[in-house]
N, C-alpha and C positions, 0 to 999 in steps of 0.2 A: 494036407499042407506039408510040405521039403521041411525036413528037421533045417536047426540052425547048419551053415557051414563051419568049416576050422576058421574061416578069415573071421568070422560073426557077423555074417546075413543071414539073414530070415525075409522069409515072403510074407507082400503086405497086399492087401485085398483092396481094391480100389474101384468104388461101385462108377461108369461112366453112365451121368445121366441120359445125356442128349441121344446116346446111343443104345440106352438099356441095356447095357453090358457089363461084365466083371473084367476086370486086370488083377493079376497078380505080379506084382512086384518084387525086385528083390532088392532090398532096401538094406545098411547099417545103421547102429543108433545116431552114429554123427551123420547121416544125410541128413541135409537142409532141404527143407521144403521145397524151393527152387526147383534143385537136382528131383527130388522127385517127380514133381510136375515135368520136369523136362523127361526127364525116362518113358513116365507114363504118356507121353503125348509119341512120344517114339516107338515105343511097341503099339499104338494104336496105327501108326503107317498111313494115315488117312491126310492127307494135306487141304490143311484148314487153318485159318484163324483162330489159334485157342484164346489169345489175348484176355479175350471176357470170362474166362475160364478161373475159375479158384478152386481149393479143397475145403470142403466142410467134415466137420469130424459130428454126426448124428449123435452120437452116446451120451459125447461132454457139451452137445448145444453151443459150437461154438466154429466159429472161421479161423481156418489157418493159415493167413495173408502174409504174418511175417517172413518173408521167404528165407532169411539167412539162419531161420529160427530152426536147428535141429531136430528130429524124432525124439531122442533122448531128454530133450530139455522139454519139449511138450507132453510129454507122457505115453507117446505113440505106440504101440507094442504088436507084435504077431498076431495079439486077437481082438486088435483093432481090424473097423470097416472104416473107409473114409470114402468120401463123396465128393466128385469133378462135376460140378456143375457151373453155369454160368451166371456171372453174377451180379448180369442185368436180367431182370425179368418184366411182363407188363402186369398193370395191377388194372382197375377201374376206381377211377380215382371220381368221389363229386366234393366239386368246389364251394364254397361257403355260399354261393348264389341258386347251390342244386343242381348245375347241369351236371350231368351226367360223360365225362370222361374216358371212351372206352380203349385200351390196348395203350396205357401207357406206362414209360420204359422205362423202368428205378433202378436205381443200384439196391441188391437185396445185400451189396454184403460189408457197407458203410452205416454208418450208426442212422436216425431216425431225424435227429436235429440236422443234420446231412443233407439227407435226402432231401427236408423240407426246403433249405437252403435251395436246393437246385433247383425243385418246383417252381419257388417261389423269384426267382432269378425269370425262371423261362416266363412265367405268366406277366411279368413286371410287376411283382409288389415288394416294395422296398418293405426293410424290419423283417424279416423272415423269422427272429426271435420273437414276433408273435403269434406264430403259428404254430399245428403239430397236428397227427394225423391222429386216426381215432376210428373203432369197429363201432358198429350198429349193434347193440345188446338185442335180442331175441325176444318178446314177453313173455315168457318162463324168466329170464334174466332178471327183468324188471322188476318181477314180484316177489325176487330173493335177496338175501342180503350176501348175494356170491356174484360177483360181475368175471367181466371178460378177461381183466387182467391177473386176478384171484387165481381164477380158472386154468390158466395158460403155465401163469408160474409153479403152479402143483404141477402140471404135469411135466412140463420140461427144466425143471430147476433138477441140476445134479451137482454130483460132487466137485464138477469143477464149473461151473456156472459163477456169475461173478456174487453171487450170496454165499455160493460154498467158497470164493478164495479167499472173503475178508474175515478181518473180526468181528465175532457176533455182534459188539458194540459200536458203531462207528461214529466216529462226530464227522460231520460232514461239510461241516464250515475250514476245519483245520485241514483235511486231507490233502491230497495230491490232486494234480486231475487225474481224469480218468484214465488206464493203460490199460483195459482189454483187449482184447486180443482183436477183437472188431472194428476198433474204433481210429480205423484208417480215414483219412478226409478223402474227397473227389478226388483232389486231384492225385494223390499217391498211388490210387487205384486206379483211375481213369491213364496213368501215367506210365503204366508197364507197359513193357514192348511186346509185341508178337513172340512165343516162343519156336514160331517157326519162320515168319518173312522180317521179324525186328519193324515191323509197322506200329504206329501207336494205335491202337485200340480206340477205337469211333462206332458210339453203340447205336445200333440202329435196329427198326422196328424188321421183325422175321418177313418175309414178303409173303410169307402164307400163311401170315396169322390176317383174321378180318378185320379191318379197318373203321368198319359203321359203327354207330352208337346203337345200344339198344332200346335208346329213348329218342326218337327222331322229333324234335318240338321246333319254332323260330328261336335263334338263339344259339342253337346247338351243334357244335363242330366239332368232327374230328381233333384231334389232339397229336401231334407230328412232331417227335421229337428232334428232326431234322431241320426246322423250321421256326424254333421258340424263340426268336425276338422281338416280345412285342412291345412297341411303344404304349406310350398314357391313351393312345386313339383307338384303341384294336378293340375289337368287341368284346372283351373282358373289363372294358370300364362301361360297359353300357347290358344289360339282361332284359331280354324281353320280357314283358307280362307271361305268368305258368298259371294256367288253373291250380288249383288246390289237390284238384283230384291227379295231377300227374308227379305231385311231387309225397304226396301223403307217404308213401311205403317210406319214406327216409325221415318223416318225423317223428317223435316219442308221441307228445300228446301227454305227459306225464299229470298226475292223478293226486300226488298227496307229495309231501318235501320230501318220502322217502324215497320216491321214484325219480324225484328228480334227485337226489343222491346216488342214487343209482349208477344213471346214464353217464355218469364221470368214472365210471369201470372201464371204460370203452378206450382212453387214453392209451396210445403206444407209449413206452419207455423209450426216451429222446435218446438215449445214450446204450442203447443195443439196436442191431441189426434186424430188419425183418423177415429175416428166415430166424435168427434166434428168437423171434416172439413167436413164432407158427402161421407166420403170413405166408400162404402161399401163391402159386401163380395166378392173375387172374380175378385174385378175392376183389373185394371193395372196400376201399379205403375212404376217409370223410378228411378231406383239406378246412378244417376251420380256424379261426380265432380263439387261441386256448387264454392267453390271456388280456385281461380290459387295460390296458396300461396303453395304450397308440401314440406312438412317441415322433415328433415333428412333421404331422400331417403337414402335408406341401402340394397346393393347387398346379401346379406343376408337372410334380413327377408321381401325385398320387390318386389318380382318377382310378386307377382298377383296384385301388387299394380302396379308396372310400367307397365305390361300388361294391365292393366286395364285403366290407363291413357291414354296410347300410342293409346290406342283402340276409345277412345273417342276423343281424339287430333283427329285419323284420321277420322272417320265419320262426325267432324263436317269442316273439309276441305273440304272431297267430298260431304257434303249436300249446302257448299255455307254458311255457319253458321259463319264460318272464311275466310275473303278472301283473295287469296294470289295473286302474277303474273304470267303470266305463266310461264316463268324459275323457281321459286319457288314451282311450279304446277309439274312438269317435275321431278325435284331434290326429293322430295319427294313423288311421284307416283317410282320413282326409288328404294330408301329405304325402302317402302312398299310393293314392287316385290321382294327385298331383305330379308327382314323378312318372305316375304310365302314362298323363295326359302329354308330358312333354319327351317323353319319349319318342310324339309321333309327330316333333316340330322338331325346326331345323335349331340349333342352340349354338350362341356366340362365340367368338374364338374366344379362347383364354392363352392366348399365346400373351406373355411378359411383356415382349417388344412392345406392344401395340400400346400397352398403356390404360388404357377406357377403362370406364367406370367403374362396369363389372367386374372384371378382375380386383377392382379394388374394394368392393364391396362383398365379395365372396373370401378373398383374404380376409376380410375383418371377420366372416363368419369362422372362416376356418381358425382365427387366433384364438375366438369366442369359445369354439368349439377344445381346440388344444387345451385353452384355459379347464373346462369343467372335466376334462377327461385326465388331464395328466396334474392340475392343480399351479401349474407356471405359467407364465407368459414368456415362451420360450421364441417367438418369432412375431415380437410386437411388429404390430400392422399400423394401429394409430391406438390411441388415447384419447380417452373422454376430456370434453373440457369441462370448465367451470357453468357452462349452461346443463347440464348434467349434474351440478352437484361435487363434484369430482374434480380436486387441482389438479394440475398435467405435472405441477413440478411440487410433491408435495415435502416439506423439508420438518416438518414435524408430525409424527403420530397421531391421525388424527382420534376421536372418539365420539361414542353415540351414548346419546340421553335421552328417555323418553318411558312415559307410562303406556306399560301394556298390562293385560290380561295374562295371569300364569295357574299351573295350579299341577302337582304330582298325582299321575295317574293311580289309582285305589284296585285292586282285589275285586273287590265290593263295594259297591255303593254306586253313586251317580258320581258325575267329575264335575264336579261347582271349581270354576276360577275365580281369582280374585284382581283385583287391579294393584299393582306393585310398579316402582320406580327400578328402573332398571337400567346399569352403567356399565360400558364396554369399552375398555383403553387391552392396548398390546393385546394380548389374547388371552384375557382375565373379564371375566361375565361379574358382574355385583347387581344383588336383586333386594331390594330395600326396600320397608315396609313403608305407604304413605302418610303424611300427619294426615288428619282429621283438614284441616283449611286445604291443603293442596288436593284431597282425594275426591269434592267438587269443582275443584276449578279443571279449565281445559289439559289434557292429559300433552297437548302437541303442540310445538309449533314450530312452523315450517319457516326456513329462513334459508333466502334466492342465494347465488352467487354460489363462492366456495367454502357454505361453510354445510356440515353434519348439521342433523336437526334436533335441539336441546328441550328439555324441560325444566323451568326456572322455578316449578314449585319448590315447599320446603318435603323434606322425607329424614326420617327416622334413620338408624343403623342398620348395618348389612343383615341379613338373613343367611344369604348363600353367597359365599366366591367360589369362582368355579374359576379354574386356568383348564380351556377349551385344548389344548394340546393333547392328543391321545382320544381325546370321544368324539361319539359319532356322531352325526347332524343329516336327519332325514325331514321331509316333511309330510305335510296332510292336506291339500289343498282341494279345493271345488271354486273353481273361479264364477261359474255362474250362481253359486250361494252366496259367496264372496267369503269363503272360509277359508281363512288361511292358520294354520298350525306349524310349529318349528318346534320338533322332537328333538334334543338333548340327550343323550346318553354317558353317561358320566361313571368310571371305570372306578371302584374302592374293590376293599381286601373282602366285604362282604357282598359281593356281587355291584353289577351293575343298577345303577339308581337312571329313570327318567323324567326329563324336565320335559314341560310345555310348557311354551308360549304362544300369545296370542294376537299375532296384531292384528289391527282395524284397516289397514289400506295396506292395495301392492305397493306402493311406494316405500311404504314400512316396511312390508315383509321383504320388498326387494335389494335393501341396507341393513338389514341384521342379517338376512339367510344369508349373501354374500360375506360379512364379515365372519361369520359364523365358520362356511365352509375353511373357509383362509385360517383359521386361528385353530380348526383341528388339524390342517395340517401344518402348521408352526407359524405362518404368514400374520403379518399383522396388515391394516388398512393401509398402511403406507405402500405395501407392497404393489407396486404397477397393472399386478393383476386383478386388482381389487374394481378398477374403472370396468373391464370383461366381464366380471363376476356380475357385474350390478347389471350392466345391459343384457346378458345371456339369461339372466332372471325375469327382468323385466318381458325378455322377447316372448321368451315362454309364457308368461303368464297373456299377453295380448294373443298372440296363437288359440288360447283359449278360452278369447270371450266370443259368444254365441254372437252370428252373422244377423247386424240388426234389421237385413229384410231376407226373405227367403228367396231361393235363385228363384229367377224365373224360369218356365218349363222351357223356354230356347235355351238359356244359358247352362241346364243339365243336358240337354241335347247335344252343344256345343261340347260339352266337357266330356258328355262319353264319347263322342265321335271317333271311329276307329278303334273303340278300345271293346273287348271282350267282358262289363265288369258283370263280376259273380261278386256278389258281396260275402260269400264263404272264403273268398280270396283275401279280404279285408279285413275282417271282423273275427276275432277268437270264437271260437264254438260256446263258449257256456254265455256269452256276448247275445246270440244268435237265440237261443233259448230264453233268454232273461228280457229283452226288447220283442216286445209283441208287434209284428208285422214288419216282415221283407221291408217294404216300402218305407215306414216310418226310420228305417236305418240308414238305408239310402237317402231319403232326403236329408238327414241330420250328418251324412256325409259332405252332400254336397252341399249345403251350409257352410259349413265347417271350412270348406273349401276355398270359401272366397275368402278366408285371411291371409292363405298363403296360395292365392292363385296369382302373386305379382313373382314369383319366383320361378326359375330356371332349373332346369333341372337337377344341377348340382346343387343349389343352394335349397333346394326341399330336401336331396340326400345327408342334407348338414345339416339341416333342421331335425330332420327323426332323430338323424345319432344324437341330436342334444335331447328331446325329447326320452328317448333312448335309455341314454347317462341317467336321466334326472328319475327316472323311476327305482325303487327302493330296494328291488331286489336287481338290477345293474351289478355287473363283476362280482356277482357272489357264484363260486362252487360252492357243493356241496357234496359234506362225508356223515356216512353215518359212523357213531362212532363210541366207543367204551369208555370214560374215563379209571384210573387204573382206581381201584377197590369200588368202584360203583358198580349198583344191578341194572342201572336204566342206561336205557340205550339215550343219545342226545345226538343233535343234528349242528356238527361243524361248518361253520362257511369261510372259504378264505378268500379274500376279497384283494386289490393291490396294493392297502396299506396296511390291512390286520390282519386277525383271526377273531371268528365270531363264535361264542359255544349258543345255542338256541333250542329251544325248546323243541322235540323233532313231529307231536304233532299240531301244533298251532306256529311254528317261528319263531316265537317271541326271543328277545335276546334276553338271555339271562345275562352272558359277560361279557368281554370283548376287550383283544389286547391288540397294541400297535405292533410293528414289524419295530418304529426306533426304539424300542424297549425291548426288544431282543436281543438277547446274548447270544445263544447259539442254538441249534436242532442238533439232537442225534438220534439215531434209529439203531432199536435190537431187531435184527436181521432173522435171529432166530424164532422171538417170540412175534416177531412184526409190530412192534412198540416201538412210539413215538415217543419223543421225550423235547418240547420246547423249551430253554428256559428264558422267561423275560426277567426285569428289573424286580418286579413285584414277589415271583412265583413261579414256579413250574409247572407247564402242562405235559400231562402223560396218560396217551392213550393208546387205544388199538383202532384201527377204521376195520370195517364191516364191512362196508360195501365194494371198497376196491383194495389193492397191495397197497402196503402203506408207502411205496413206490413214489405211487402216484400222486399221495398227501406232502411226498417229500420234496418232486420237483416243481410241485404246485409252490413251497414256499420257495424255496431256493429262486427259482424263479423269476417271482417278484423280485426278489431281494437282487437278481441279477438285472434284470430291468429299470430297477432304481439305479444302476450304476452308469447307466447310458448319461452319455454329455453330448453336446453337439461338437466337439471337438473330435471323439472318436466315434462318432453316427458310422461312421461309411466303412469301421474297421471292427466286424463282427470277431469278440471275443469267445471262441468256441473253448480253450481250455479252462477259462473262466467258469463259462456255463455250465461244462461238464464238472469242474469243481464245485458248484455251487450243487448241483443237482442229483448228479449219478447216485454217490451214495458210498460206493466202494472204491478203492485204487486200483 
């Protein structure tokens, strides 16, 4: 290398990708990046498009886009290497439904939350802040408590990587946004001009790279960056029927909660680039649903979007990802025969203009649906009336009274309940022991019109208040038993305490579990959503009463007609093992089927997601994780209103805190310690199984998805997110 001169240049080494070549430059500490790039495209003499062109600096794992940004100021020196490479590349992307995407064209050198954006633009799904892309762990992976993103960060984290430029300690609610060095949006970068013709830069796929998928199936097309606008119509709101066996290489299949702790390694970091993660040309990337929060589904504009979900709901039932029981297993293998059966009919317009039925019958699912997933009635459709149970206009609080069966679950021993008088005003539970005359007489009674249904026995003082705000509410249902249970979870300083209750009829169960859900999350019965809550209860519980005559052999004929069905396609594998005989699964399928064989295809796809929502393990990740002076390992879940600590090899919740009793997170960078603090108390841990990264833009997250209004739906807040998320300034 040319010693310095007297003016003070020095030659800088500049690796050219696309041509496998070196340049040596001769550079001062005040060139700006620009100038550089411009020089170096000059002594290459080749007249081209550099446009797509950037420099990456390998050492410090990092892109150097600011163009007016100096050598000197970035740290650039004589034995520096820097790298001109291009900074679109193709990746193989599969989409939450599994097809297989091959040769398509990212920006590698814009941050992750970015890219997804742009994805999710071209495919037409609205909310791109609930998505994010994600590697497939290895089973070596799986069976350690070292994932991908662990893995990645040890090897390319340096001195000046964004762990090495902040302070060990960061609070990450207070910070700035984000200002790495990467974290240029589309269009800034999409937006430079040619450094040799001043044309804008328009990325397009290499014309000799290959085009084909390497999964040829019905369903399955090319992916044409030239060409991504697609409307609600385009075959990304509709997926063929896949065998099981053609998508298996891309499911886990996970084994125990620690594997499924696991698989959440795999998360890209939304707020760096994917050449700074080690993505390189080519790999395979997974487009899914990172968080359960689906905020203003709209029959409308969101057919590829509900496609898209319903697609991913179901693959992760039949990989065991989500566990259900088997009546739950049955019921939805049902409506999933149901949606391939109407895949091969012609299906109504849902065009707004036209007005008909449908459309307004599939709204009312979709509110139903908005209702259980996001907790609001954020695009009321209609309202229940008084034949319902349920005023339209109700201008006082109403409340529930009534003798149920209760009793706190034991360690040891049997669970014997008891019958107790039970009172539910604003979001305050009172459970009251019964006198001696009232604990014979009738426990109910049922009264028409608009009124809640009371019990006028006499009863004794409270036992338990409970103010439902902050606990969780799961249940335990078997509708062909007629078992219905409503789990309680109730948050003190000495861990989490559980209630059950018990009632005797859906009817019951389907006006406390609705008031119930509402009042953990602050809502009282008055609330408009309460009318949703009760019907979306009820609907589900009908879905699963057993078909009081069995198809007849035409009407299974008719319903597989044109359809390929493999009942390994349907049915979870440990499902499959546990029901003795092929045949007795499929008929209990098709059963099953004629509850919801009056539905369309969309409205079976809204049916699973509710079905979907309403199972217990719904929107929980999982970390495994240290709490700080503890020896046992414990199994974190963050869900889109709390944080769960559990037990990590049976589940059980030990604790459980809300997100509105959070004050703030902050993360030590150095020792990878989490520190949450809520109202009550502080949690501080380590995670195991992935970067605590990933535990951080999990909550952050949420907490930025809680911020969505329909006022600014259409006006995605990226320095928000990145505030909320990133970690560092």
């Amino acid at each position: 290398m040319a010693s310095p001169l007297a003016d003070g240049s020095w030659n800088l080494t500049v690796e050219v990708e696309e041509l496998q070549t070196e340049r040596v430059v001769r550079v001062k500490g005040e060139t700006h990046i620009g100038g550089l790039m411009l020089k170096l495209v000059e002594s290459l003499n080749i007249q081209k498009d550099w446009s797509d062109h950037g420099l990456f600096w390998p050492e410090k794992n990092v892109w150097l886009l600011r163009t007016k940004c100096t050598l000197d100021q970035l740290g650039v020196t004589s034995t520096s290497t820097l790298t001109f490479t291009p900074m679109h590349k193709v990746i193989t992307l599969v989409l939450p439904d599994l097809r297989e995407m091959a040769c398509v064209s990212v920006d590698f050198s814009v941050n992750v939350f970015s890219v997804v954006a742009k994805l999710c633009k071209d495919l037409g799904i609205r909310h791109s802040e609930e998505l994010s892309l994600t590697q497939k762990l290895s089973p070596d992976e799986l069976r350690k408590n070292k994932g991908i993103s662990a893995t990645r960060r040890s090897q390319l984290s340096g001195p000046h990587t964004p762990y090495g430029l902040t302070s060990p300690f960061d609070t990450s609610t207070l910070g700035s946004p984000n200002r790495h060095l990467s974290s240029g949006t589309p269009q800034s970068t999409l937006g430079r001009r040619s450094l040799q013709s001043g044309n804008p830069m328009t990325p397009t796929l290499n014309s000799s790279t290959p085009t084909t998928l390497s999964r040829q199936s019905p369903g399955y097309s090319p992916y044409n960056p030239e060409s991504l606008n697609f409307d609600p119509d385009s075959s990304f709101a509709i997926t063929m029927p896949t065998s099981i066996d053609a998508v298996k290489s891309y499911l886990y299949y996970p084994k125990s909660y620690a594997e499924k702790a696991r698989i959440n390694a795999g998360w890209l970091d939304s707020s760096r680039s994917l050449l700074e993660q080690g993505i390189k040309e080519c790999d395979m990337l997974f487009l899914k649903f990172k968080f359960f929060s689906f905020y203003d589904l709209n029959l409308k504009y969101d057919a590829v979007r509900i496609n898209q979900i319903y697609e991913q709901a179901k693959w992760s039932v039949l990989s065991e990802e989500v566990d259900c029981t088997e009546e739950e297993m049955i019921t939805l293998a049902a409506i999933q025969l149901q949606v391939t059966h109407q895949s091969t009919l012609p299906q109504p317009s849902f065009d707004q203009t036209e007005g008909n039925q449908t459309d307004d019958e599939i709204d009312a699912a979709l509110n139903d649906l908005q209702t259980t997933l996001e907790g609001s009635n954020l695009n009321s459709v209609d309202k229940v009336n008084g034949d319902n149970g349920v005023m339209d206009d109700i201008t006082e609080t109403p409340e529930l009274r009534e003798d149920m069966r209760f009793y706190k679950p034991k360690k040891f021993g049997l669970k014997t309940s008891k019958k107790y008088h039970f009172t539910f005003k604003e979001t305050t539970l009172t459970i009251s022991k019964l006198s001696s005359s009232s604990s014979s007489s009738s426990s109910y009674h049922h009264h028409h019109g608009n009124k809640h249904s009371h019990n006028n026995g006499n009863h004794n003082g409270a036992i338990y208040s409970i103010d439902l705000k902050g606990c969780e509410v799961s249940a335990d249902v078997n509708v062909s038993t007629q078992k219905f249970v409503i789990k309680l979870l109730v948050p003190s300083e000495k861990g989490a305490s559980e209630f059950c209750i018990k009632p005797e009829r859906e009817d019951q169960y389907a006006r406390w579990m609705a008031a119930f859900k509402l009042a953990t999350r602050g809502h009282t019965m008055a609330d408009s959503s309460y009318a949703s809550e009760v019907r979306a209860i009820e609907s589900f519980l009908r879905i699963h009463h057993p078909s009081p005559n069995p198809s007849p052999q035409a009407k299974v004929k008719d319903i597989l007609k044109g359809t390929s069905f493999e009942v390994e396609s349907y049915v979870a594998p440990r499902f499959l093992s546990k029901i003795k005989g092929t045949n007795q699964i499929v008929q209990r399928i098709i059963d099953a089927q004629m509850n919801v064989g009056h539905l369309n295809m969309l409205e079976s796809k809204l049916q699973y997601m509710k079905l979907w929502q309403a199972l217990p393990e719904y929107g929980l990740t999982y970390f495994i994780v240290k709490l700080k002076g503890a020896k046992k390992e414990e199994l974190l879940a963050i869900s889109p209103s709390r944080l769960i600590l559990m037990d990590l090899s049976r589940g059980d919740t030990l604790k459980s805190w809300t997100f509105q009793t959070m004050k703030s997170w902050n993360v030590n960078w150095e020792i990878k310690q989490v520190q949450v603090c809520f109202e009550e108390e502080d949690l501080i841990f380590q995670c195991l199984t992935a970067d605590c990264k990933v535990v951080h833009e999990f909550i952050g997250g949420y907490i930025f998805l809680c911020m969505r209004s329909m006022e600014n739906s259409h006006n995605l807040d990226q320095d928000m997110f990145h505030k909320l998320t990133s970690g560092w300034e």
